[in-house]
C-alpha positions as CSV (number, residue, x, y, z in Angstrom):
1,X,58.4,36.5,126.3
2,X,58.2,38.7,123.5
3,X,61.5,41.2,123.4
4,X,63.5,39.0,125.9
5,X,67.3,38.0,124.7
6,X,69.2,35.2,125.7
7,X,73.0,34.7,126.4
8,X,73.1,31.1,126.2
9,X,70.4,28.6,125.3
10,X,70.5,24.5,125.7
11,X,69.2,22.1,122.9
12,X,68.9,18.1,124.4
13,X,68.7,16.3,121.1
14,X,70.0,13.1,118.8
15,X,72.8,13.5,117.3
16,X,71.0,13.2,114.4
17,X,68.5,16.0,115.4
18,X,72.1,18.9,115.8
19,X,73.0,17.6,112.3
20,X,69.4,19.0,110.8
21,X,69.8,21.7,112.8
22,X,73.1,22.4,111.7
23,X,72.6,21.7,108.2
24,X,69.5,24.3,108.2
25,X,71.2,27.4,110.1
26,X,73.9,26.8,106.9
27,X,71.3,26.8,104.5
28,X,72.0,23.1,103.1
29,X,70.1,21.4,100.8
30,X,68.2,18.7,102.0
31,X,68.9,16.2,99.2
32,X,72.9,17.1,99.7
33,X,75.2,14.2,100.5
34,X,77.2,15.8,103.5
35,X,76.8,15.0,107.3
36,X,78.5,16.8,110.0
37,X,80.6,14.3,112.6
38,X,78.1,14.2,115.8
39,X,78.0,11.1,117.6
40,X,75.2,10.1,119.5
41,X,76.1,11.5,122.6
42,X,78.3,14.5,123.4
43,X,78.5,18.4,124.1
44,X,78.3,20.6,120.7
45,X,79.3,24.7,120.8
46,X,77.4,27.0,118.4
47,X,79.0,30.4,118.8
48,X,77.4,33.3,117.4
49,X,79.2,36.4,116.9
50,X,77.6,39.9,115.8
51,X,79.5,39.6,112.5
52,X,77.5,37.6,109.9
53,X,77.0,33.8,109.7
């Protein structure tokens, strides 16, 4: 499906799997002390907008 956009995609995951991802679309280091508040179960928004990250 090379050259097809999406609008909206879904991620099923872990809390704990959203937190990596989160951590790694802000470029934070591994080895950093910092975790964002996701429980185990719930509904997270990313929002991307054409201006920059």
């Amino acid at each position: 499906m090379i050259g097809d956009t999406y609008e909206s995609i879904a991620i099923v995951a872990h809390g704990g799997v959203i937190n990596n991802i989160l951590r790694a679309f802000y470029q934070m280091p591994i080895n950093m002390d910092y975790y964002f508040k996701i429980g185990d179960t719930g509904i997270s928004l990313i929002e991307l907008t054409k201006r920059k990250r």
